[in-house]
N, C-alpha and C positions, 0 to 999 in steps of 0.2 A: 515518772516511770511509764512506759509504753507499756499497755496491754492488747493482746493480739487474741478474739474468738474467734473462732469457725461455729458457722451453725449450717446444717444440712436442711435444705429446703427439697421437700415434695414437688410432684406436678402442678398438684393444687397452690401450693404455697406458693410457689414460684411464680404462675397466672397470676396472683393478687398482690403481688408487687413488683409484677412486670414492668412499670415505669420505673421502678429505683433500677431496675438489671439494666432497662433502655440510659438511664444518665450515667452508668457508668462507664457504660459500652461507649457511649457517646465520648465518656472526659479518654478514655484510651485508646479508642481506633480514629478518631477525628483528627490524632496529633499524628504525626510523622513517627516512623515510616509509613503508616497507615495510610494515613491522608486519605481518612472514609469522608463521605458527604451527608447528608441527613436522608436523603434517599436511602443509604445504606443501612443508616441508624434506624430509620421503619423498618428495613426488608429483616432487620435480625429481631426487630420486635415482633413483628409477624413469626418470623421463623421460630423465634425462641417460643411462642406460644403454640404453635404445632408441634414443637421437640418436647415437650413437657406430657404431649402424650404418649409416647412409644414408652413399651414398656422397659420400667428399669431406672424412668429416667430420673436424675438428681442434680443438683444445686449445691454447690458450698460457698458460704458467703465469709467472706473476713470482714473483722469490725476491726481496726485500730484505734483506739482508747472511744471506740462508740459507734466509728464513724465508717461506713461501708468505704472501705477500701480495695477488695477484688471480689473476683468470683472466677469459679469452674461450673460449668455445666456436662454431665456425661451421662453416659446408658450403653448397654452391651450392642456391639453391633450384630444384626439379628440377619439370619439368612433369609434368603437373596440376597447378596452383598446390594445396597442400595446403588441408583444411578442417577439423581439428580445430585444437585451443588455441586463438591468438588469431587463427588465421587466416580467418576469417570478417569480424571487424572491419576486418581489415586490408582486405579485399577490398569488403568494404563502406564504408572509408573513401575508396578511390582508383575504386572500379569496375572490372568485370571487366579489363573494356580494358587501363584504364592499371597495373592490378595487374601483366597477364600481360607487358605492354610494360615495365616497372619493373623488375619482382623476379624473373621466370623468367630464370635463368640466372646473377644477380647473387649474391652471398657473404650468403647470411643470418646475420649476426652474431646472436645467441640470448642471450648470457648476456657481459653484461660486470661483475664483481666483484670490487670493489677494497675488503682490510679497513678499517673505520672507520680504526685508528692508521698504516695508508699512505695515506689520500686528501688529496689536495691535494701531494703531492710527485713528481709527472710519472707513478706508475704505471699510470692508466686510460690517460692519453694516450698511454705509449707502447705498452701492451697494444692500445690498440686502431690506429694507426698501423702495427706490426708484425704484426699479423690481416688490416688492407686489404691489404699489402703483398702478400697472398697470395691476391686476389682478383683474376679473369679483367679483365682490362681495366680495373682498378681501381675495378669497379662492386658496391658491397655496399649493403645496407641492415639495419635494425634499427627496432625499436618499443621506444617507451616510455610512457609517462605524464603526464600534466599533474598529476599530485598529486606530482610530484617535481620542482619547479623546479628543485632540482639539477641533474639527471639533462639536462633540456632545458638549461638552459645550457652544462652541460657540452661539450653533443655540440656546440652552436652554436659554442662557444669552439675546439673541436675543427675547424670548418668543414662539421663537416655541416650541412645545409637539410633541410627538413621538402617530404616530397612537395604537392602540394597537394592538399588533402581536396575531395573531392565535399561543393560546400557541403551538404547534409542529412545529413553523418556526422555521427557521435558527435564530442564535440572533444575528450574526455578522454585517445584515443589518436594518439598522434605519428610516424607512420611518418619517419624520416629517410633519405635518402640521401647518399651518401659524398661527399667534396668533388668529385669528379670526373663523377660520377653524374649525368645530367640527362635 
């Protein structure tokens, strides 16, 4: 019988086994469609070690029968809508407006990673169900990609909806919001 935990990890908690978050990131974005490099796999260790301090921020980790199989990482997105990483796109997908009307306040989901040998067996979905769960009014959001049609069905399958892009954006980026979110 498969057994499936979640454990929510802290700021602190998450910096002190920031290498198990770095190997998983590693076994999921390295594979296709990703096709990260190890450069990248630093740049989100780095990253992920500064995201652990904004406040809010949390971790949810799945174990299947022990064994670290995904994680989420998330925090409310806080005003000044941010402008570094992909936040720019982001802002220039929806416009300022509806960016600051959207996403200031709402649970920026950052990082959902599920290993290739658990996906397809509930653990994205319940990682990310028990992440909203901890979201202000159950309003979160998250980006992804149109060169993962996984990834966009997934979230669809999951009930999230895609914001609506300022027709002159990029289309390659998918802002979604949470089932409840409008």
């Amino acid at each position: 019988m498969t057994s499936l935990d979640l454990s929510t990890y802290d700021g602190p908690a998450t910096r002190g086994d920031i290498e198990r978050f770095a190997v998983l990131y590693r076994a999921v974005f390295t594979a296709p469609p990703w096709n990260e490099d190890e450069d990248r796999v630093d740049e989100f260790r780095a990253r992920l070690a500064d995201d652990t301090r904004r406040p809010g921020f949390r971790a949810l980790v799945a174990r299947l029968d022990g064994d670290w199989a995904g994680f989420t990482t998330a925090w409310p997105t806080q005003p000044p809508f941010p402008t570094g990483r992909a936040y720019g796109a982001v802002r220039d997908q929806l416009g300022p407006v509806r960016t600051d009307e959207l996403l200031l306040g709402a649970l920026e989901i950052d990082e959902v990673a599920v290993v290739p040998a658990a996906q397809g067996r509930g653990v994205g979905g319940r990682l990310l169900a028990a992440t909203l769960a901890t979201a202000p009014d159950r309003r979160a959001w998250l980006l992804t990609w149109t060169t993962s049609p996984q990834a966009v069905g997934f979230y669809r399958r999951q009930g999230w909806h895609p914001a609506e892009p300022n027709p002159s954006a990029a289309e390659e980026l998918v802002v979604f919001l949470s089932p409840d979110h409008r």
